[in-house]
Chimera marker file (.cmm) of the C-alpha trace (Angstrom):
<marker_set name="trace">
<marker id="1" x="1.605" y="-18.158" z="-17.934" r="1" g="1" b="0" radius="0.5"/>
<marker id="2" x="1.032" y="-16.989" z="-13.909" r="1" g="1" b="0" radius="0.5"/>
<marker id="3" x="0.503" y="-19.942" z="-11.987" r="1" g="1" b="0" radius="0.5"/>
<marker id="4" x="0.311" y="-18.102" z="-8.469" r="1" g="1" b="0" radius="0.5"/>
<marker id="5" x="-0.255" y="-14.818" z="-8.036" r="1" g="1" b="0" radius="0.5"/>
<marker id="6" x="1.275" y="-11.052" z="-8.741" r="1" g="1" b="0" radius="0.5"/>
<marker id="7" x="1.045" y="-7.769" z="-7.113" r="1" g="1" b="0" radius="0.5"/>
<marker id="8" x="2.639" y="-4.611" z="-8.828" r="1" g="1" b="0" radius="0.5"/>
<marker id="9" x="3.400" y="-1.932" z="-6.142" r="1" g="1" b="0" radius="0.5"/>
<marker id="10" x="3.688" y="1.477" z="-6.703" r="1" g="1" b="0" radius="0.5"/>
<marker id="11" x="3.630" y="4.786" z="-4.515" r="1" g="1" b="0" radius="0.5"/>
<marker id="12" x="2.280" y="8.111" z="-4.903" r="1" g="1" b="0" radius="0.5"/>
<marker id="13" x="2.224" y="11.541" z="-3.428" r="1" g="1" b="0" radius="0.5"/>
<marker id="14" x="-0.827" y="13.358" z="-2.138" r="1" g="1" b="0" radius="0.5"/>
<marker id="15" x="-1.484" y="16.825" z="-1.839" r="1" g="1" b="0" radius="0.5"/>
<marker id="16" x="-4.659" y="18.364" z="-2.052" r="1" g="1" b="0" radius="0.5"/>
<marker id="17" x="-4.612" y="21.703" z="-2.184" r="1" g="1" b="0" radius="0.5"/>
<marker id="18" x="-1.221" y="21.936" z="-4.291" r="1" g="1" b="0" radius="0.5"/>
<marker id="19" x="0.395" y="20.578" z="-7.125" r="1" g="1" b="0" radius="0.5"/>
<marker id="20" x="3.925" y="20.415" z="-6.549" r="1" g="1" b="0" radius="0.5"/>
<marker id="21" x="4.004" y="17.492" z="-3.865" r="1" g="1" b="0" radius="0.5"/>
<marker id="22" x="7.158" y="17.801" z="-1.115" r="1" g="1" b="0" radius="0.5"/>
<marker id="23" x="7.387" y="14.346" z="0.238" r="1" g="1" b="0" radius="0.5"/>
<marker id="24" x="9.342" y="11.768" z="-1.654" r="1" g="1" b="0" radius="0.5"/>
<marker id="25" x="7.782" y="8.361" z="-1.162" r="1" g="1" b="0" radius="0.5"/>
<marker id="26" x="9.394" y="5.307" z="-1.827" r="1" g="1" b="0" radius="0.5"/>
<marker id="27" x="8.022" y="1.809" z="-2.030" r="1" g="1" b="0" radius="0.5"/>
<marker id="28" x="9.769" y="-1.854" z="-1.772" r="1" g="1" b="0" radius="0.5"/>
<marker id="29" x="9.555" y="-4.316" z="-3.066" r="1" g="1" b="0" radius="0.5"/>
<marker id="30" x="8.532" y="-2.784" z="-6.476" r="1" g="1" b="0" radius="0.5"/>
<marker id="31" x="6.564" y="-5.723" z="-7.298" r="1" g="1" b="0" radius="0.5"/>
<marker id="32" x="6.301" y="-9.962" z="-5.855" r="1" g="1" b="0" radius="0.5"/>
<marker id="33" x="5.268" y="-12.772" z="-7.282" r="1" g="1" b="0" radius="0.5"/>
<marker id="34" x="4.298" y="-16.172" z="-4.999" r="1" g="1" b="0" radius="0.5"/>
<marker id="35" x="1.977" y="-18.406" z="-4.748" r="1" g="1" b="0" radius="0.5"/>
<marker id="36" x="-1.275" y="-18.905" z="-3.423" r="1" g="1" b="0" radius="0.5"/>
<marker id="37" x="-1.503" y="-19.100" z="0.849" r="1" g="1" b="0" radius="0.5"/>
<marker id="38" x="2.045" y="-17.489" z="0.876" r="1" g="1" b="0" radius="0.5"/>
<marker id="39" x="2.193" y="-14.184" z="3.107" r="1" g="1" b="0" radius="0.5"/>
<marker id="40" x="3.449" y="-11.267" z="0.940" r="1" g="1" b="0" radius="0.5"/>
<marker id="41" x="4.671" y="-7.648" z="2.568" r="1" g="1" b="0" radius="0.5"/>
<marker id="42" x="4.578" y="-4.297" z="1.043" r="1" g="1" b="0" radius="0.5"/>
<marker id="43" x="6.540" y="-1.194" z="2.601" r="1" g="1" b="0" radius="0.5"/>
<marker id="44" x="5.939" y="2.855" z="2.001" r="1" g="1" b="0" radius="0.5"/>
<marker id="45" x="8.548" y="4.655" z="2.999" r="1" g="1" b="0" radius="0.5"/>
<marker id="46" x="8.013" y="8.685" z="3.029" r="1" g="1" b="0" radius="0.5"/>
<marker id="47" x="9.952" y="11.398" z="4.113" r="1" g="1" b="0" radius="0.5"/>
<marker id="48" x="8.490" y="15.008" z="5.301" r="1" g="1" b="0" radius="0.5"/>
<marker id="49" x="5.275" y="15.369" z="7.427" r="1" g="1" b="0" radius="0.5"/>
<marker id="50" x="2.427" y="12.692" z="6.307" r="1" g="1" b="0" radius="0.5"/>
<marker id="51" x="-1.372" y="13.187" z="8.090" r="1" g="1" b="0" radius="0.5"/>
<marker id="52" x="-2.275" y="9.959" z="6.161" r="1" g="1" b="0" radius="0.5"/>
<marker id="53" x="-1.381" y="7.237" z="4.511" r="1" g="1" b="0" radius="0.5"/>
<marker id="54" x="-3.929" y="5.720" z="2.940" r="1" g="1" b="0" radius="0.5"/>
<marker id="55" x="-3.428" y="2.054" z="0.742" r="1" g="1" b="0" radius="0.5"/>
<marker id="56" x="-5.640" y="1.345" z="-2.845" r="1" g="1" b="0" radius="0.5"/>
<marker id="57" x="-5.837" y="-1.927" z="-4.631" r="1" g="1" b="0" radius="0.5"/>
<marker id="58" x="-6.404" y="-1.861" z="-8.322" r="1" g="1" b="0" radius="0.5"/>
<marker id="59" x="-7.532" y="-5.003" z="-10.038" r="1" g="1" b="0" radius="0.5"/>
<marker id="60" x="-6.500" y="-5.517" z="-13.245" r="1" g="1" b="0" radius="0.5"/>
<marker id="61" x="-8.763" y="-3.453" z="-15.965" r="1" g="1" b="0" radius="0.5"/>
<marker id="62" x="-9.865" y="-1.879" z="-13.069" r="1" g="1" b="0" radius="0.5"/>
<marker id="63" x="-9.768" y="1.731" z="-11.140" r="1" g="1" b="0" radius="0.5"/>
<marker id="64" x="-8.402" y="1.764" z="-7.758" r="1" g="1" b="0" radius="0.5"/>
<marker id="65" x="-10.705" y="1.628" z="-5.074" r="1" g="1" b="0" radius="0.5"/>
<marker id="66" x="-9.860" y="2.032" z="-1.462" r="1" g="1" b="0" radius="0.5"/>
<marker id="67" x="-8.635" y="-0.350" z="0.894" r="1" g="1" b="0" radius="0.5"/>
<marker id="68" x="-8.352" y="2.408" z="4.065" r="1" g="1" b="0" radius="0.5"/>
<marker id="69" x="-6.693" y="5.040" z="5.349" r="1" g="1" b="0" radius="0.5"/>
<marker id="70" x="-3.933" y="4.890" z="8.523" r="1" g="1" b="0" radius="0.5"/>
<marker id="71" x="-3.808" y="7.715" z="10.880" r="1" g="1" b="0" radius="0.5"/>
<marker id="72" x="-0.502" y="8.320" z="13.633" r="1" g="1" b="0" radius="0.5"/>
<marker id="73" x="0.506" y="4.835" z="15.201" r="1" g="1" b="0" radius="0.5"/>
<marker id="74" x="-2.455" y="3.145" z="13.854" r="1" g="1" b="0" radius="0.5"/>
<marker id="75" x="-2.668" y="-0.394" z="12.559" r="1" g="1" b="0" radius="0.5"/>
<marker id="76" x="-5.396" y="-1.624" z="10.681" r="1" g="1" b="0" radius="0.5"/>
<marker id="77" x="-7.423" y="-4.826" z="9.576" r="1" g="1" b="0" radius="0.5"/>
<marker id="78" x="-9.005" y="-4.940" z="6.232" r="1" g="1" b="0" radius="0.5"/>
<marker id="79" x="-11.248" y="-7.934" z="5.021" r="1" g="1" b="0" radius="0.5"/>
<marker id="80" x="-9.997" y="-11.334" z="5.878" r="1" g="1" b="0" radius="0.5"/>
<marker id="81" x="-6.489" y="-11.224" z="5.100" r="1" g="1" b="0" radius="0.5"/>
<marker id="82" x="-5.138" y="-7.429" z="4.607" r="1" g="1" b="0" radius="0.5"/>
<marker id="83" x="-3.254" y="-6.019" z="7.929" r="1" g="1" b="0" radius="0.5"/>
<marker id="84" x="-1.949" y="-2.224" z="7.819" r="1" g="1" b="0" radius="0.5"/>
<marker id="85" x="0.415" y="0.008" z="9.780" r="1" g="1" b="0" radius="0.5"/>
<marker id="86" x="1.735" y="3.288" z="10.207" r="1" g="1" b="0" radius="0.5"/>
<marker id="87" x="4.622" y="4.128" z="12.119" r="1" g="1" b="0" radius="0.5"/>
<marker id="88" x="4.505" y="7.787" z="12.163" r="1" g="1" b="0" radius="0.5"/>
<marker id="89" x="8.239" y="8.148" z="13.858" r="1" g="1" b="0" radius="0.5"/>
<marker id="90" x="9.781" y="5.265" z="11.643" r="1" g="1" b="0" radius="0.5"/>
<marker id="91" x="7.672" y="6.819" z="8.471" r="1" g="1" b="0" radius="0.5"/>
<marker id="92" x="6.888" y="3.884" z="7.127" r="1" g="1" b="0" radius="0.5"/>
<marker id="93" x="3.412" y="1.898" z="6.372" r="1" g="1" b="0" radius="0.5"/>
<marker id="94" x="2.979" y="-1.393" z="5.697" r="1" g="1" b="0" radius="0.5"/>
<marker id="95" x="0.731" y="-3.554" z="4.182" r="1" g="1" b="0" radius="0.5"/>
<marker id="96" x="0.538" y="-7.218" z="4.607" r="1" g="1" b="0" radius="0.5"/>
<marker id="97" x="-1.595" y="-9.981" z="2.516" r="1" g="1" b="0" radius="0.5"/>
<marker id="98" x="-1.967" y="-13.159" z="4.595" r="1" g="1" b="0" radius="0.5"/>
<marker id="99" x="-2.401" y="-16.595" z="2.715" r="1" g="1" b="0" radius="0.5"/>
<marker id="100" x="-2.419" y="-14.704" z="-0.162" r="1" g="1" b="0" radius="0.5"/>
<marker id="101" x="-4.997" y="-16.306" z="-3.451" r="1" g="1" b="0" radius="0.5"/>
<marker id="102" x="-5.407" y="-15.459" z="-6.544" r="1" g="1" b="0" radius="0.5"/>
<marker id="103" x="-8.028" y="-12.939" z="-6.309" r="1" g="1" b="0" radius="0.5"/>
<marker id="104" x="-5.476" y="-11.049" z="-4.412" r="1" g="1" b="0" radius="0.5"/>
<marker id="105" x="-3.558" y="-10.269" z="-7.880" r="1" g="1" b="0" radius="0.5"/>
<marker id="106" x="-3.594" y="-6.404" z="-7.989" r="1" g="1" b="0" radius="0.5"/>
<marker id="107" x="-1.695" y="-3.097" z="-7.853" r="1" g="1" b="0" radius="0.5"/>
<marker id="108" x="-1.544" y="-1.722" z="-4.487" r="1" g="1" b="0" radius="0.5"/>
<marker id="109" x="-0.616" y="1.659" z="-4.171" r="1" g="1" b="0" radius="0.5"/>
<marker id="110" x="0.470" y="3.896" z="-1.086" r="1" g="1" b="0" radius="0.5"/>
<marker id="111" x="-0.855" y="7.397" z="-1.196" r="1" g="1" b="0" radius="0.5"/>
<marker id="112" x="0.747" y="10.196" z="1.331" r="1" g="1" b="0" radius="0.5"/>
<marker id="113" x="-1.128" y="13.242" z="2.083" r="1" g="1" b="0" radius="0.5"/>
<marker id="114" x="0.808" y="15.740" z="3.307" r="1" g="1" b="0" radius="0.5"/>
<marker id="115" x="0.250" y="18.230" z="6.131" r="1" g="1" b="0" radius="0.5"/>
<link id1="1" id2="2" r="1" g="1" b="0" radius="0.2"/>
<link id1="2" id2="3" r="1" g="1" b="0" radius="0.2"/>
<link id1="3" id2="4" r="1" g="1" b="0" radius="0.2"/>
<link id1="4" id2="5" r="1" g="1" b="0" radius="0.2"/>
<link id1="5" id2="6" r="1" g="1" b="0" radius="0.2"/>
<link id1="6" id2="7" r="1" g="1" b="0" radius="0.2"/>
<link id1="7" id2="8" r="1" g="1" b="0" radius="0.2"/>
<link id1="8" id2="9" r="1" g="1" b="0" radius="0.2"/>
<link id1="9" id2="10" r="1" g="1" b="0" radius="0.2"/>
<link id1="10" id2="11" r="1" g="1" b="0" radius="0.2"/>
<link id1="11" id2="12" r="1" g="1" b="0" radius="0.2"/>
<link id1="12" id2="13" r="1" g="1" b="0" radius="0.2"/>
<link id1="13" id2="14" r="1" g="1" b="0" radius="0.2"/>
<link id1="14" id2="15" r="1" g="1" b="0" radius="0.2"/>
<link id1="15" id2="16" r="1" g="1" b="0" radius="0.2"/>
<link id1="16" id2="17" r="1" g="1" b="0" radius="0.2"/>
<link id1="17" id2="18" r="1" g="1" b="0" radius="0.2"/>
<link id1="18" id2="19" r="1" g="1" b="0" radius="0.2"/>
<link id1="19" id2="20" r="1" g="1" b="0" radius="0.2"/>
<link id1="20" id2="21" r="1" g="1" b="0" radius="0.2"/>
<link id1="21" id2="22" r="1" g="1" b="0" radius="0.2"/>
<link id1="22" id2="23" r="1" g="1" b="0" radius="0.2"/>
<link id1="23" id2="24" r="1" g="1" b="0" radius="0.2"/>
<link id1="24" id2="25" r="1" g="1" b="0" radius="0.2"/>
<link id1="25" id2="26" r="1" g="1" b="0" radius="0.2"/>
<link id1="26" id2="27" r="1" g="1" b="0" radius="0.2"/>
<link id1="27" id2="28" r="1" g="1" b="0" radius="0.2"/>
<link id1="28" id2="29" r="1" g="1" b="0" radius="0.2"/>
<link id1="29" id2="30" r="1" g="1" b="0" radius="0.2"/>
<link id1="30" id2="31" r="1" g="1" b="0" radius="0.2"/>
<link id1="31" id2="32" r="1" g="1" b="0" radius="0.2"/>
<link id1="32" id2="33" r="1" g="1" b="0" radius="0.2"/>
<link id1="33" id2="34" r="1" g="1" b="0" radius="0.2"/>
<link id1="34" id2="35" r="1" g="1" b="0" radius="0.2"/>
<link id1="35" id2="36" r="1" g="1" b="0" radius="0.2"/>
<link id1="36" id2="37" r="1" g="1" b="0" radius="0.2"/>
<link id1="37" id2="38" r="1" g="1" b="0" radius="0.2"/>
<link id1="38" id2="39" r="1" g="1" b="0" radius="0.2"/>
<link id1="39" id2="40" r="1" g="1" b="0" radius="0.2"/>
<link id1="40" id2="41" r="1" g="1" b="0" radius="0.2"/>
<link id1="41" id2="42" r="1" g="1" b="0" radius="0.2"/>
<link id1="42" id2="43" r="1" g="1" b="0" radius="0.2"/>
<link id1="43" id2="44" r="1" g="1" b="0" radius="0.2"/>
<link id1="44" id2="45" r="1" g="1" b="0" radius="0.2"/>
<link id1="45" id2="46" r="1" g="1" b="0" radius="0.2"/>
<link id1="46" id2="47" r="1" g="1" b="0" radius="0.2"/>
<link id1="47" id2="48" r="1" g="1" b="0" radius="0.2"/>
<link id1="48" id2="49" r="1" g="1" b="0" radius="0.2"/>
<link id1="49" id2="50" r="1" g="1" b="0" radius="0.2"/>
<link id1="50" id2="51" r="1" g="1" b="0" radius="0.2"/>
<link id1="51" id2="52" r="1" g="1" b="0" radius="0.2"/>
<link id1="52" id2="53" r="1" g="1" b="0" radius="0.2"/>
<link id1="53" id2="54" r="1" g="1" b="0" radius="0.2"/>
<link id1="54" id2="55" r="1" g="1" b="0" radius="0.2"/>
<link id1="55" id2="56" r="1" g="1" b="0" radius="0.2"/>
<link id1="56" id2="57" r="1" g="1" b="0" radius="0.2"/>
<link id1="57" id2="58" r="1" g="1" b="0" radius="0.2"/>
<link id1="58" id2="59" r="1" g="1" b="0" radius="0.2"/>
<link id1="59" id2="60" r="1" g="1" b="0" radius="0.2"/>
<link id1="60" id2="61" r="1" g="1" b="0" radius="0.2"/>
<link id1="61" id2="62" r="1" g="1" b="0" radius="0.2"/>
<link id1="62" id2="63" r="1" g="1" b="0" radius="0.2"/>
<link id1="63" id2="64" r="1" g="1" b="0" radius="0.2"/>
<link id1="64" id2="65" r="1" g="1" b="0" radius="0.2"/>
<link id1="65" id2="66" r="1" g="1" b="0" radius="0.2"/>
<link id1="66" id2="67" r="1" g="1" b="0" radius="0.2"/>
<link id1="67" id2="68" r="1" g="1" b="0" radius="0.2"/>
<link id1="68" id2="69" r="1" g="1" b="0" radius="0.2"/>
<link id1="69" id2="70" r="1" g="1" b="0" radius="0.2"/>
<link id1="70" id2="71" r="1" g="1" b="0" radius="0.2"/>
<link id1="71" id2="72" r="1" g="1" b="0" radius="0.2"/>
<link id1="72" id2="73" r="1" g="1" b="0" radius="0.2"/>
<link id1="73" id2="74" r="1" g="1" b="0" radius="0.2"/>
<link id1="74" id2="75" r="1" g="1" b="0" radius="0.2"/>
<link id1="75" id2="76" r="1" g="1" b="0" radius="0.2"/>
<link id1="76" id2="77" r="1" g="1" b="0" radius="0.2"/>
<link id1="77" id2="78" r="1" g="1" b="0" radius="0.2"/>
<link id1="78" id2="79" r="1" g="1" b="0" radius="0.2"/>
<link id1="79" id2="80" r="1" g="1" b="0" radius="0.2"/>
<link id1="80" id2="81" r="1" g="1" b="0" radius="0.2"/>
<link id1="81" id2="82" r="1" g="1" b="0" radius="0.2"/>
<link id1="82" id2="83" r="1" g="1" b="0" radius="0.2"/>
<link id1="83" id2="84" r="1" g="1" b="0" radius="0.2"/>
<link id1="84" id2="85" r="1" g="1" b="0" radius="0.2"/>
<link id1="85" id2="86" r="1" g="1" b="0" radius="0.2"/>
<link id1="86" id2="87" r="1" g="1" b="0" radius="0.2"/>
<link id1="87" id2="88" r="1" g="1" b="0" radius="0.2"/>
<link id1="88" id2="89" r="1" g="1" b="0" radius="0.2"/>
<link id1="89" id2="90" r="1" g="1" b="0" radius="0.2"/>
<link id1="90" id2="91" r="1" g="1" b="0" radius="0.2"/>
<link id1="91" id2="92" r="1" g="1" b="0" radius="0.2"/>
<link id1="92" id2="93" r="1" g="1" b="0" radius="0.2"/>
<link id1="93" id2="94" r="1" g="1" b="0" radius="0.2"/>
<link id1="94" id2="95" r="1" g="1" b="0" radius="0.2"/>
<link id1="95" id2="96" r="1" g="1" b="0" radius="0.2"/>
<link id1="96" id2="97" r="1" g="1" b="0" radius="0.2"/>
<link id1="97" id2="98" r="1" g="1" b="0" radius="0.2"/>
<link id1="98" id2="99" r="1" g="1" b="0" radius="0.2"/>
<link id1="99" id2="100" r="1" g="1" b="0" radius="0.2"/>
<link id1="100" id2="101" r="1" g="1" b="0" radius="0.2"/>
<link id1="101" id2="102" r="1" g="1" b="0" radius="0.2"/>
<link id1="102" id2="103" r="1" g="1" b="0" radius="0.2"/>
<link id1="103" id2="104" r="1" g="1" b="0" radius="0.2"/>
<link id1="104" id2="105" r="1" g="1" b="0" radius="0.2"/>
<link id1="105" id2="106" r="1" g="1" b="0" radius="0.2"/>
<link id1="106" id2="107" r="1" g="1" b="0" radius="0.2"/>
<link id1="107" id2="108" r="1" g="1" b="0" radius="0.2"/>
<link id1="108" id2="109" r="1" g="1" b="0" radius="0.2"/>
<link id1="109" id2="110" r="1" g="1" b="0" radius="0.2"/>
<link id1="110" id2="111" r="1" g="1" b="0" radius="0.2"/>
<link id1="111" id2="112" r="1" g="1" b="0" radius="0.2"/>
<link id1="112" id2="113" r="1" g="1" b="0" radius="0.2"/>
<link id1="113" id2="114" r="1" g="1" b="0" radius="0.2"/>
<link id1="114" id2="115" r="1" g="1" b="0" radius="0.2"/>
</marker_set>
């Protein structure tokens, strides 16, 4: 039985025009559990050249949809309580969930595409 809430986080590796992808991605922590209005963190860490890193949420029985896509240096708001960021040098994004609730229960997934 869940009484809060649970995100499952998991990476993957975009390339578009090949299929052999060479950036390794790496995500942490692979998954948290808390409770509702606790702020939760999510971190992609990639190596190689990204152009984007773009963040998806997938509900459970659901097909990931979207959440947005960070350019260089760019940090992001998304709905009332997501915050992205990119930090092209460092070459990690992150994704933060504010006062998280349980509608926020999902699989968030980091997607590089390469240049």
């Amino acid at each position: 039985v869940c009484t809060g809430f649970a995100c499952a986080f998991y990476v993957a590796c975009l390339k578009l025009d090949k299929l052999i992808c060479q950036v390794n991605v790496a995500q942490s922590p692979p998954s948290l559990n808390g409770s509702e209005g606790q702020d939760s963190s999510l971190t992609c860490s990639y190596s190689g050249t990204a152009r984007n890193v773009q963040w998806y949420r997938q509900a459970p029985g659901e097909s990931p949809t979207l959440l947005g896509i960070l350019y260089k240096d760019e940090r992001a708001t998304w709905g009332l309580n997501l915050r992205a960021e990119l930090q092209t040098r460092e070459k990690h994004s992150y994704l933060n969930i504010t006062e998280a609730q349980l509608q926020d229960a999902a699989t968030y997934l980091c997607a590089v595409e390469t240049q």
